[in-house]
PDB file of N, CA, C and O in Angstrom:
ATOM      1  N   UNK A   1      -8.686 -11.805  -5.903  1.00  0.00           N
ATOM      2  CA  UNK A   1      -7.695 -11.309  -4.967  1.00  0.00           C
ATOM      3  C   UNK A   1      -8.419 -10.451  -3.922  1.00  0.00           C
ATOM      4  O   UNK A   1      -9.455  -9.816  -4.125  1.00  0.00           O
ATOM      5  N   UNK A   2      -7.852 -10.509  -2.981  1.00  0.00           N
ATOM      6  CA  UNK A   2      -8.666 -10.024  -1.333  1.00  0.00           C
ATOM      7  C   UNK A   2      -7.953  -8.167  -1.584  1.00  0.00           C
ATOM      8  O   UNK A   2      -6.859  -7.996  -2.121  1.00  0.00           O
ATOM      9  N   UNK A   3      -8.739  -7.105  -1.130  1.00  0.00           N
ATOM     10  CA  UNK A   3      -8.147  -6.340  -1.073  1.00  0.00           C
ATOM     11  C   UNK A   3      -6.482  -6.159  -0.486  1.00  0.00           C
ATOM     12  O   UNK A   3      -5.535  -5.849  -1.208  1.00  0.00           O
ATOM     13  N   UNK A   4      -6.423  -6.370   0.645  1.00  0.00           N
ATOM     14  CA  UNK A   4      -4.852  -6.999   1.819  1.00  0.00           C
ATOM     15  C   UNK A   4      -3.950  -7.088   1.109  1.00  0.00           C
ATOM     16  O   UNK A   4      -2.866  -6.605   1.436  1.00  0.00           O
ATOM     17  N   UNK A   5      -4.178  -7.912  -0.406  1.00  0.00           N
ATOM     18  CA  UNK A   5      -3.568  -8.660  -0.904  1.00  0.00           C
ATOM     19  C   UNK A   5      -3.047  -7.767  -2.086  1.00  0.00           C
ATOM     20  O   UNK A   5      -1.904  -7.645  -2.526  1.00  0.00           O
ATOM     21  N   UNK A   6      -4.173  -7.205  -2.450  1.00  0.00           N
ATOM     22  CA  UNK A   6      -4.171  -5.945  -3.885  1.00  0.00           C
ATOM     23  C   UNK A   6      -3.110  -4.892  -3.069  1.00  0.00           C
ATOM     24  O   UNK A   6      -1.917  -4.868  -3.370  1.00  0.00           O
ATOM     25  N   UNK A   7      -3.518  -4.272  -2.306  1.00  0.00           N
ATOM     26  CA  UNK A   7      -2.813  -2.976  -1.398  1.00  0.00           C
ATOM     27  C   UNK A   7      -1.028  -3.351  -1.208  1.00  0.00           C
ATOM     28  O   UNK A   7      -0.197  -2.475  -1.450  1.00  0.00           O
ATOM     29  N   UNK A   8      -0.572  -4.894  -0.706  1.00  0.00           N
ATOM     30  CA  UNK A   8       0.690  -5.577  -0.535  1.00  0.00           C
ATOM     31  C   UNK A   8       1.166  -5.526  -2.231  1.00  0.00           C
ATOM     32  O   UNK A   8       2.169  -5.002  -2.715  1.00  0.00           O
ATOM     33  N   UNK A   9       0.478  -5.986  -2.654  1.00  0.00           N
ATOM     34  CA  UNK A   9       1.266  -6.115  -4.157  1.00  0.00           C
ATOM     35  C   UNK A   9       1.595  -4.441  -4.694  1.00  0.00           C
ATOM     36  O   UNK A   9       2.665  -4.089  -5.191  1.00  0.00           O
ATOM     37  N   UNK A  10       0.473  -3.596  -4.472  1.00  0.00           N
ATOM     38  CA  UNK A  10       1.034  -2.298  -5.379  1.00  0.00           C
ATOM     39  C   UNK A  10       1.819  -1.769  -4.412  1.00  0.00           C
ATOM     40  O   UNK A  10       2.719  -1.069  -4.876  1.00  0.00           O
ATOM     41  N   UNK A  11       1.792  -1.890  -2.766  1.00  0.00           N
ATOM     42  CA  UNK A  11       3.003  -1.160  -2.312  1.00  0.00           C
ATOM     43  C   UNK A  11       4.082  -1.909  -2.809  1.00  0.00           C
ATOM     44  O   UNK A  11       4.685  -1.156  -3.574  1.00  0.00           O
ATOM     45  N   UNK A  12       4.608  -2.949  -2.772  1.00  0.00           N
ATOM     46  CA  UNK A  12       5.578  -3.722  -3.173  1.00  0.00           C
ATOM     47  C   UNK A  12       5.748  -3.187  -4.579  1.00  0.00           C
ATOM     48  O   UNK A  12       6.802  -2.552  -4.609  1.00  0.00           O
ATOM     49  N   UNK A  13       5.183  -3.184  -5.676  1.00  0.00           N
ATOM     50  CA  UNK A  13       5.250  -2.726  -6.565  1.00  0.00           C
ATOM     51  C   UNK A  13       5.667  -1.361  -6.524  1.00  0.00           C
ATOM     52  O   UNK A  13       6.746  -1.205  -7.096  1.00  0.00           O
ATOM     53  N   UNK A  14       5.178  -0.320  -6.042  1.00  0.00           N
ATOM     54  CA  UNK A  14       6.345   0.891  -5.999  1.00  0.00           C
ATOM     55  C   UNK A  14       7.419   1.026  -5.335  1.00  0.00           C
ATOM     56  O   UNK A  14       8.282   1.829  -5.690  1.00  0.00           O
ATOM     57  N   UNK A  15       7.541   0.266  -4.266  1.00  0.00           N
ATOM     58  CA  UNK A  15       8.806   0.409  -3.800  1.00  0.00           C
ATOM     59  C   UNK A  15      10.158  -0.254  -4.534  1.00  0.00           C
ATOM     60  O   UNK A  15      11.283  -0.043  -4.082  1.00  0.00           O
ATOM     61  N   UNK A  16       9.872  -1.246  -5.953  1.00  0.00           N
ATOM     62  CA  UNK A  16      10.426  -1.424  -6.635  1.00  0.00           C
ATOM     63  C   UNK A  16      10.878  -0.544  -7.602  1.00  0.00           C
ATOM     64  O   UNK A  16      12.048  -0.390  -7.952  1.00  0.00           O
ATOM     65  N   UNK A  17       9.550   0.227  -8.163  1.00  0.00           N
ATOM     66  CA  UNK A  17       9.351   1.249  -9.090  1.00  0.00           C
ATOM     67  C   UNK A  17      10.449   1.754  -8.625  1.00  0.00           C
ATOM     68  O   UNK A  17      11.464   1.604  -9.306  1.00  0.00           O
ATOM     69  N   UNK A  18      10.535   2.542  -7.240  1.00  0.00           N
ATOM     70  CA  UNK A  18      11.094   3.718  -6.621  1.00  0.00           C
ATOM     71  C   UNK A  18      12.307   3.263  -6.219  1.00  0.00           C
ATOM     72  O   UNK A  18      13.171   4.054  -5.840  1.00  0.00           O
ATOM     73  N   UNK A  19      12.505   1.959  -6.256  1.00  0.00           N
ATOM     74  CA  UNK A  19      13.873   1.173  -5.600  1.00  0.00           C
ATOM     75  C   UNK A  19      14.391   2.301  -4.465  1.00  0.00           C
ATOM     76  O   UNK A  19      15.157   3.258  -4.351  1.00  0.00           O
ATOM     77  N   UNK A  20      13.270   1.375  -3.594  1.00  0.00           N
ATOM     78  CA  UNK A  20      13.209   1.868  -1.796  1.00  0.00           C
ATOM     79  C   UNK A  20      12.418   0.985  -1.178  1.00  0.00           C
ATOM     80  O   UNK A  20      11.419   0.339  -1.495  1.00  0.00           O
ATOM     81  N   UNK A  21      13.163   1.114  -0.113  1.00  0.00           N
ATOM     82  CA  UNK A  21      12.976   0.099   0.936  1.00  0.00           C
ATOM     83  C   UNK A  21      11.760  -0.039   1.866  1.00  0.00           C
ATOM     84  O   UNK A  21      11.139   0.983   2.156  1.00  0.00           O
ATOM     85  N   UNK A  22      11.404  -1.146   2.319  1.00  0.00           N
ATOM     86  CA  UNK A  22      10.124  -1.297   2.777  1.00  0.00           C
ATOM     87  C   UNK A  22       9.868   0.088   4.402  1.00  0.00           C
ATOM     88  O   UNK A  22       9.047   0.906   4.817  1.00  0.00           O
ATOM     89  N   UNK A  23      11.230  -0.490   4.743  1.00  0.00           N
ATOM     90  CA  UNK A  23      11.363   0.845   5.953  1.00  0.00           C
ATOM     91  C   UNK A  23      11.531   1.833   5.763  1.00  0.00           C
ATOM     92  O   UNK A  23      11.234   2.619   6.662  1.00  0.00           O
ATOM     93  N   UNK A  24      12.232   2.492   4.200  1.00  0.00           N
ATOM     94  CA  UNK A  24      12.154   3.640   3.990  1.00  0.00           C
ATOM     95  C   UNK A  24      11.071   3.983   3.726  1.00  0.00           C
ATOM     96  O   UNK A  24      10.892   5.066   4.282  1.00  0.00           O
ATOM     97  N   UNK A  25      10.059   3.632   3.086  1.00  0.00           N
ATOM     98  CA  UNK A  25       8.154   3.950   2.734  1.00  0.00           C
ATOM     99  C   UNK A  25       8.225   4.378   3.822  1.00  0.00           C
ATOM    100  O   UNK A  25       8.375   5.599   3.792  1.00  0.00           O
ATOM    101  N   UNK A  26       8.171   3.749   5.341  1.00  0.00           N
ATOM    102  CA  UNK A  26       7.300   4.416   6.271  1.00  0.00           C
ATOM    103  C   UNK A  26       8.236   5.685   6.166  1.00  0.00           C
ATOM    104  O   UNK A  26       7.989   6.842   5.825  1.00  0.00           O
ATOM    105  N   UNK A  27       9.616   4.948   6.655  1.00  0.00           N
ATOM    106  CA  UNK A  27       9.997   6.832   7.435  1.00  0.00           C
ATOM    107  C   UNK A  27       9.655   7.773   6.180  1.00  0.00           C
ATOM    108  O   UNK A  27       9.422   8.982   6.183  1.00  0.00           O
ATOM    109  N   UNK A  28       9.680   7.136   5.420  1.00  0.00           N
ATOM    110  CA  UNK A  28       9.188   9.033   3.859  1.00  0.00           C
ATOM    111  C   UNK A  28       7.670   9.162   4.373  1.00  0.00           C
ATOM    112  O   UNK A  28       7.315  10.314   4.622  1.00  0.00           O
ATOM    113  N   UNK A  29       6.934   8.366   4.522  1.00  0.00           N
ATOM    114  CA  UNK A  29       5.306   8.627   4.914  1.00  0.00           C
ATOM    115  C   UNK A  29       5.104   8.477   5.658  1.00  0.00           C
ATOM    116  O   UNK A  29       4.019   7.899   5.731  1.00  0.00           O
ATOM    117  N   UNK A  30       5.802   8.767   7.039  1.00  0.00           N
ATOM    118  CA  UNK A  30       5.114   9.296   8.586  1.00  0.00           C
ATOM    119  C   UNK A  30       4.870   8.432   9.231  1.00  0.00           C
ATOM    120  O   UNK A  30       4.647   8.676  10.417  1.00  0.00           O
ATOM    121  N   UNK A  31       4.796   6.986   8.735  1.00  0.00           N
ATOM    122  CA  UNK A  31       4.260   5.152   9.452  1.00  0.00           C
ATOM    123  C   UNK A  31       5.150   4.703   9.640  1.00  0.00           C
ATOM    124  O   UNK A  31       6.112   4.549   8.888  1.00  0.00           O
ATOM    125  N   UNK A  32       4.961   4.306  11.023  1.00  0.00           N
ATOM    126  CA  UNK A  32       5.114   3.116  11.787  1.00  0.00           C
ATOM    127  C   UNK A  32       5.794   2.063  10.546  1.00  0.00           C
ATOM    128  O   UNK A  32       5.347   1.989   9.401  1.00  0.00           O
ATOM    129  N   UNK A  33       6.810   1.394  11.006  1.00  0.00           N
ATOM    130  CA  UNK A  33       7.463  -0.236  10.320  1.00  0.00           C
ATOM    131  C   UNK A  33       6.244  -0.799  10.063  1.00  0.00           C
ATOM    132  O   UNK A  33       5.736  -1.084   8.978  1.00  0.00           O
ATOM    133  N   UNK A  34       5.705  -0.967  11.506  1.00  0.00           N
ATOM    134  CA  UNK A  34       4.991  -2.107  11.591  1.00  0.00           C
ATOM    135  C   UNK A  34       3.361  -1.988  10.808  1.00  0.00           C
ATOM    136  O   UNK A  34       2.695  -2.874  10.272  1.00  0.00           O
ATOM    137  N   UNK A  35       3.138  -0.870  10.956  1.00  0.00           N
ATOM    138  CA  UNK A  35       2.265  -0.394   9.767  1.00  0.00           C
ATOM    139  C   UNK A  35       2.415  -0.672   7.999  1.00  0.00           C
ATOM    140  O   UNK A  35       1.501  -0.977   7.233  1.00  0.00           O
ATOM    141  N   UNK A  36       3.486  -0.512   7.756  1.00  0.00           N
ATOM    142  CA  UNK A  36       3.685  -0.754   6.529  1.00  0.00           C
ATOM    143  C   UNK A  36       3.929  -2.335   6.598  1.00  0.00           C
ATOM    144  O   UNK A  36       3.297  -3.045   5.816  1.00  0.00           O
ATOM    145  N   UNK A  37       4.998  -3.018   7.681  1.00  0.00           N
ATOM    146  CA  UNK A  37       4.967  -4.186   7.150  1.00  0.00           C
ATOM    147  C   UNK A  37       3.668  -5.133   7.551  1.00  0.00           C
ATOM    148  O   UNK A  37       3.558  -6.190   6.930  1.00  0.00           O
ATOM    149  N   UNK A  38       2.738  -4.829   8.495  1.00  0.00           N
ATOM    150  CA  UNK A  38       1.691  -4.979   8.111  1.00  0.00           C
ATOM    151  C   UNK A  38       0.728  -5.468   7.218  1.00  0.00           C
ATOM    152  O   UNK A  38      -0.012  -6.443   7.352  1.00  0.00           O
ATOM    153  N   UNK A  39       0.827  -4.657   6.271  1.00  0.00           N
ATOM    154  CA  UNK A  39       0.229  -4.203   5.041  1.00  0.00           C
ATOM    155  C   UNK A  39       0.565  -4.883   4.305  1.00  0.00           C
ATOM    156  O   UNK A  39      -0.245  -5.548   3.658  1.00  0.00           O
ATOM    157  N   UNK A  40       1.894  -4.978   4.119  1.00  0.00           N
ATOM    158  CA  UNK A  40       2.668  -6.273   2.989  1.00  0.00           C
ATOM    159  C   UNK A  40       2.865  -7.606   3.416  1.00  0.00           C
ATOM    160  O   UNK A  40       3.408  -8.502   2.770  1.00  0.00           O
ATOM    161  N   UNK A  41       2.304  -7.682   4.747  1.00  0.00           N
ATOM    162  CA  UNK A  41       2.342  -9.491   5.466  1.00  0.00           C
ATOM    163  C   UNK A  41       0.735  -9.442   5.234  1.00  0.00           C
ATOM    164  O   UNK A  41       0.180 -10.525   5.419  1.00  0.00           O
ATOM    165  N   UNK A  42      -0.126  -8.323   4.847  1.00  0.00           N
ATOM    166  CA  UNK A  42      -1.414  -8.931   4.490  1.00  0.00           C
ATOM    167  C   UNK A  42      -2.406  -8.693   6.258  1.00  0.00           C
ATOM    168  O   UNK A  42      -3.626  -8.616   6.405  1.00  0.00           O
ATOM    169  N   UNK A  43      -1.653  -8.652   7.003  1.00  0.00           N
ATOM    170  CA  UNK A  43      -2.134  -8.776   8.645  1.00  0.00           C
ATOM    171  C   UNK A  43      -3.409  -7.553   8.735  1.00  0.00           C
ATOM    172  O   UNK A  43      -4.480  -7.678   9.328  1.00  0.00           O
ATOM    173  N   UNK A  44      -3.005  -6.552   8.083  1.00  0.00           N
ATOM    174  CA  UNK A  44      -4.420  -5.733   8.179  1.00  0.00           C
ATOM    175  C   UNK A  44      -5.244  -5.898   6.682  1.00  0.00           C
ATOM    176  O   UNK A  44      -5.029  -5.493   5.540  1.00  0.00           O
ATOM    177  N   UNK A  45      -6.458  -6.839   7.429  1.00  0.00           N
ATOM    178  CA  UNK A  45      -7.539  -6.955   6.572  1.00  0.00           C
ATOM    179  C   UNK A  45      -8.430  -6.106   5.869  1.00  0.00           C
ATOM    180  O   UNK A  45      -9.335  -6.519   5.144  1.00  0.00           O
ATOM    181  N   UNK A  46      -8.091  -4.580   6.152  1.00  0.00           N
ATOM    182  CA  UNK A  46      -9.235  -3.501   6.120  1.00  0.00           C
ATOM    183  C   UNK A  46      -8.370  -2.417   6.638  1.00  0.00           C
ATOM    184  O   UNK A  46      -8.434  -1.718   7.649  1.00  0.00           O
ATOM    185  N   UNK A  47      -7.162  -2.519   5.188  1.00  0.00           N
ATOM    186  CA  UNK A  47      -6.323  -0.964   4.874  1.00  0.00           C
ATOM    187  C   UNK A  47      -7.211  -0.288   5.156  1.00  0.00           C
ATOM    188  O   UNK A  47      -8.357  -0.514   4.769  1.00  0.00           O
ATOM    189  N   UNK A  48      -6.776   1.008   6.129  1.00  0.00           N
ATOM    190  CA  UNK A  48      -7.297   2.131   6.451  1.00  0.00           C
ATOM    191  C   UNK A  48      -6.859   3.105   4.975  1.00  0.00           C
ATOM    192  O   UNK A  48      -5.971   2.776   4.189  1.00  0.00           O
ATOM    193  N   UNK A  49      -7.674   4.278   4.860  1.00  0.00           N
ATOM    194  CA  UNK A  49      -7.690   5.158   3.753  1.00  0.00           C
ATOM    195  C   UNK A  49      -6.746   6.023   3.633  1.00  0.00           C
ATOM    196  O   UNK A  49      -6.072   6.331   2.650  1.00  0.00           O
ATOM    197  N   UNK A  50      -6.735   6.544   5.118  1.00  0.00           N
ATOM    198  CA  UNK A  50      -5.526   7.254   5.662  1.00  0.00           C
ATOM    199  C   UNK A  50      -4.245   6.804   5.142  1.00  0.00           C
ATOM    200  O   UNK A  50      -3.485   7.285   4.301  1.00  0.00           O
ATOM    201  N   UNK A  51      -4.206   5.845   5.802  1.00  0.00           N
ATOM    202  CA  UNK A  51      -2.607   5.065   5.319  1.00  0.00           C
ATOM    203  C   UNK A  51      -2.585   5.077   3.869  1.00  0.00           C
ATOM    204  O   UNK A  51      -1.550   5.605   3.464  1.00  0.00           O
ATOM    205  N   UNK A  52      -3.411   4.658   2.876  1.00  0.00           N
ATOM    206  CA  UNK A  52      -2.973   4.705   1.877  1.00  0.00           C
ATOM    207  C   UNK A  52      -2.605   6.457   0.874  1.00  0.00           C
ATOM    208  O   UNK A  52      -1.933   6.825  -0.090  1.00  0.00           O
ATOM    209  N   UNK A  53      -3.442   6.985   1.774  1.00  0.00           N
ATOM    210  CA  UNK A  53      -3.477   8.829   1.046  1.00  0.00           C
ATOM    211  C   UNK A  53      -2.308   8.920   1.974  1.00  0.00           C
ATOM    212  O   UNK A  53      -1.432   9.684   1.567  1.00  0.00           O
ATOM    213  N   UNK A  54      -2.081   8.358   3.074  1.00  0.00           N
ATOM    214  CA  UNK A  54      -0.220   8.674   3.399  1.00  0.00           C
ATOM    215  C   UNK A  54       1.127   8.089   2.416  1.00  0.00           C
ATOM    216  O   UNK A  54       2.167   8.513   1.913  1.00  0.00           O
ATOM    217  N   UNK A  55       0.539   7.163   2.500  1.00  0.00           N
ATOM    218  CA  UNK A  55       1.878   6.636   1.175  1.00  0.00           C
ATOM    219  C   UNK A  55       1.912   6.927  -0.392  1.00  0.00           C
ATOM    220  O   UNK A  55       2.756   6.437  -1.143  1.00  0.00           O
ATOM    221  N   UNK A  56       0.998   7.695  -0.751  1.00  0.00           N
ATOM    222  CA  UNK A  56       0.167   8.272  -1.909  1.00  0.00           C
ATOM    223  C   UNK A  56       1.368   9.825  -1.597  1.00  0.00           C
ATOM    224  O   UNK A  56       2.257  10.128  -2.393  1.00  0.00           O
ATOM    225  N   UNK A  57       1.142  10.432  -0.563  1.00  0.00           N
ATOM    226  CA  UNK A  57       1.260  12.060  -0.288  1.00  0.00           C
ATOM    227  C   UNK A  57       2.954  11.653   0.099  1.00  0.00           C
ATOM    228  O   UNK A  57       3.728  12.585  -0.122  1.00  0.00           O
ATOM    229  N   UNK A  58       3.442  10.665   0.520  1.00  0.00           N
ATOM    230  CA  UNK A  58       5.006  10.589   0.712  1.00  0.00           C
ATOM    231  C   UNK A  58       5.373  10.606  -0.353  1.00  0.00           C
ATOM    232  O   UNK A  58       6.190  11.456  -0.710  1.00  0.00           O
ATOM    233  N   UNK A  59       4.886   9.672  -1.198  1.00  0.00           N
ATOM    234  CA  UNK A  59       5.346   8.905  -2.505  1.00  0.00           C
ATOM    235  C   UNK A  59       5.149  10.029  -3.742  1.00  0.00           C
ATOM    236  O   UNK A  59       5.477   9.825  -4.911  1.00  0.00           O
ATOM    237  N   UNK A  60       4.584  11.170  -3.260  1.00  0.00           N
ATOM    238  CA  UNK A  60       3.928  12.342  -4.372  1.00  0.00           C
ATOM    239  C   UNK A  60       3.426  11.379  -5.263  1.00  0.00           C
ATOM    240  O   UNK A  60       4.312  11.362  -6.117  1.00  0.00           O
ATOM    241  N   UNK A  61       2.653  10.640  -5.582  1.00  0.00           N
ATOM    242  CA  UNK A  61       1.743   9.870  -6.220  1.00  0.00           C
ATOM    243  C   UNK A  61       0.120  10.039  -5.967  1.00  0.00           C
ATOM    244  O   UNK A  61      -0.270   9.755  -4.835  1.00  0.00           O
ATOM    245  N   UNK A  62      -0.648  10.388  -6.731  1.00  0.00           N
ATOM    246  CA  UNK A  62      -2.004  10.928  -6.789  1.00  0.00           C
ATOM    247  C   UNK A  62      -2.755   9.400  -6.309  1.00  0.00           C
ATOM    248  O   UNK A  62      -2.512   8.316  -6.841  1.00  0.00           O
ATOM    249  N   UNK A  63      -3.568   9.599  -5.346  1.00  0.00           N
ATOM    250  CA  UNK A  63      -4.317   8.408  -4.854  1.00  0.00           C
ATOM    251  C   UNK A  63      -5.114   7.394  -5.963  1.00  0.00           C
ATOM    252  O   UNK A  63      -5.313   6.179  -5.952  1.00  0.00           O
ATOM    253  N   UNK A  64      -5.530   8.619  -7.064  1.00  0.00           N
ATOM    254  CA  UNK A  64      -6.312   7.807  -8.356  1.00  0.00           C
ATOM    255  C   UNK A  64      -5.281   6.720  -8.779  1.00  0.00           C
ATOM    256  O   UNK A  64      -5.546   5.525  -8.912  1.00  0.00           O
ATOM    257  N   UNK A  65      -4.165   7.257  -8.956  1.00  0.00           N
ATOM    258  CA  UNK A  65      -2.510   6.325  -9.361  1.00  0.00           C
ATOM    259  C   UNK A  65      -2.338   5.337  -8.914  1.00  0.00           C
ATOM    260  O   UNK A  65      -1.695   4.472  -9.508  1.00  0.00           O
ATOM    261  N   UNK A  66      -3.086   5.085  -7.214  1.00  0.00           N
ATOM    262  CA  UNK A  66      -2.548   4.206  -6.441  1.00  0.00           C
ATOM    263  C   UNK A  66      -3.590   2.894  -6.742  1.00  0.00           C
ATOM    264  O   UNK A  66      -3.189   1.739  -6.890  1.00  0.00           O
ATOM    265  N   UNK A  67      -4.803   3.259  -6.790  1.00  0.00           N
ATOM    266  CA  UNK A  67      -6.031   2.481  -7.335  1.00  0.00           C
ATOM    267  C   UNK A  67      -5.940   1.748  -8.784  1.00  0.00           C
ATOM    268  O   UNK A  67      -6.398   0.617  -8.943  1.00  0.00           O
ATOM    269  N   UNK A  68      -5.324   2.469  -9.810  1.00  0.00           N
ATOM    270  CA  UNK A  68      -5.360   2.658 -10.712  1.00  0.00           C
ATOM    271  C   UNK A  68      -4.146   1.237 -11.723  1.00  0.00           C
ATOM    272  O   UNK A  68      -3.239   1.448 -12.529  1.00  0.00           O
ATOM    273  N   UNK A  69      -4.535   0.301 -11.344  1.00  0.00           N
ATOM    274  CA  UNK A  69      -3.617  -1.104 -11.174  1.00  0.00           C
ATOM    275  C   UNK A  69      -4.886  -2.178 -11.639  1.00  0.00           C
ATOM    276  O   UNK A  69      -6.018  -1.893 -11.248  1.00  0.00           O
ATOM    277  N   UNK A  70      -4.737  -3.084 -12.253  1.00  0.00           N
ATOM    278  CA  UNK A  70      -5.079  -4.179 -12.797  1.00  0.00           C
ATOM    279  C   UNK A  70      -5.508  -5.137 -11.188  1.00  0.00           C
ATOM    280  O   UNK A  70      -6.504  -5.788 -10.876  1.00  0.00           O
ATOM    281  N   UNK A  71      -4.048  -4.775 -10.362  1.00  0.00           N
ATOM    282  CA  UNK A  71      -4.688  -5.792  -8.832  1.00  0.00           C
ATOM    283  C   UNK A  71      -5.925  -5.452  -8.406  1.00  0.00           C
ATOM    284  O   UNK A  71      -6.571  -6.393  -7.945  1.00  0.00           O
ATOM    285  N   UNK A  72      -6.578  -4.140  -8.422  1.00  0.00           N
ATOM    286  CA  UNK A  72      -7.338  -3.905  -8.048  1.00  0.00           C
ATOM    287  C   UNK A  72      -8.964  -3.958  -8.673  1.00  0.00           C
ATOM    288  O   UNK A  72     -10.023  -3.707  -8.098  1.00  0.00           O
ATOM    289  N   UNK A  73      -8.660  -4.443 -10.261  1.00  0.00           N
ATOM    290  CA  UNK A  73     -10.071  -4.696 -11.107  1.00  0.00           C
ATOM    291  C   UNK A  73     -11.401  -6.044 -10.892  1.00  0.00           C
ATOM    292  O   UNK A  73     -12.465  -6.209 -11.489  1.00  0.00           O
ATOM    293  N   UNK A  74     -10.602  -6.990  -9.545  1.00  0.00           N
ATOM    294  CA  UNK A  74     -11.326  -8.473  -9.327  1.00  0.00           C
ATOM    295  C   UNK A  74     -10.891  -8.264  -7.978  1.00  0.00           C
ATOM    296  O   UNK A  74     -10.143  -9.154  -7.572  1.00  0.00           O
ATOM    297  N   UNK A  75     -11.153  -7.311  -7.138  1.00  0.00           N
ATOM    298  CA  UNK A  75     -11.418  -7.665  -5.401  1.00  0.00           C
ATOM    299  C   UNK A  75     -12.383  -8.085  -5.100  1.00  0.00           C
ATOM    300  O   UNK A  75     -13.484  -7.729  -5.520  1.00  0.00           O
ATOM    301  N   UNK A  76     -12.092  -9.145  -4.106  1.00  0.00           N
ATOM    302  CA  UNK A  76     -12.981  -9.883  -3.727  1.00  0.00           C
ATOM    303  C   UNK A  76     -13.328  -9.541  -1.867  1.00  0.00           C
ATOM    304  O   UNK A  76     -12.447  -9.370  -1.024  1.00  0.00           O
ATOM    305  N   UNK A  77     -14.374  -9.523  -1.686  1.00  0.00           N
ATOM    306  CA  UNK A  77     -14.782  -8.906   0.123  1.00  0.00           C
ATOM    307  C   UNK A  77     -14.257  -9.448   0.946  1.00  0.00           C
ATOM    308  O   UNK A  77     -13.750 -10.542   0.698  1.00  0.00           O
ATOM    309  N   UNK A  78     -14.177  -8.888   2.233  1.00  0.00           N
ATOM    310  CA  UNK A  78     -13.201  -9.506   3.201  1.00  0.00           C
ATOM    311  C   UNK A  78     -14.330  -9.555   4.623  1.00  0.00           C
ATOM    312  O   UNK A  78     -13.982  -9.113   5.718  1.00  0.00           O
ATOM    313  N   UNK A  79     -15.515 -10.083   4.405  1.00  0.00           N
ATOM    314  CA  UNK A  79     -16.254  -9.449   5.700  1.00  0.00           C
ATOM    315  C   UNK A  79     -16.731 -11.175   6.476  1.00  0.00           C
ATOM    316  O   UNK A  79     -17.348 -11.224   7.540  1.00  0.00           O
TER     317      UNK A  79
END
């Protein structure tokens, strides 16, 4: 699995957790729609860090938490 791909699945995955909406993520974490949906259409190849310690710090979820997923044990490079 491509990182793009890891990052779309665990946001998707908490916003289930949290049963909230893809547009509510941003407005709770400071982003842009199009930033988040972005992210879950896969369109940014090379999640910024920021964004994710933003949806980490909306979500009060510790960044280790956010990593911390099975999607993320077989990433494969995106270069």
């Amino acid at each position: 699995m491509k990182l793009s791909e890891a990052v779309s699945v665990k946001i998707l995955s908490i916003c289930e957790e949290q049963n909230i909406s893809v547009n509510k993520l941003a407005s709770i974490c400071c982003l842009t729609q199009s930033t988040v949906q972005n992210l879950i259409a896969g369109k940014s190849k090379n999640p910024k860090m920021l964004t994710i310690i933003r949806i980490c710090e909306g979500l009060k979820i510790p960044l280790q938490n956010f990593f911390e997923d099975d999607v993320f044990k077989s990433i494969e490079r995106e270069d």
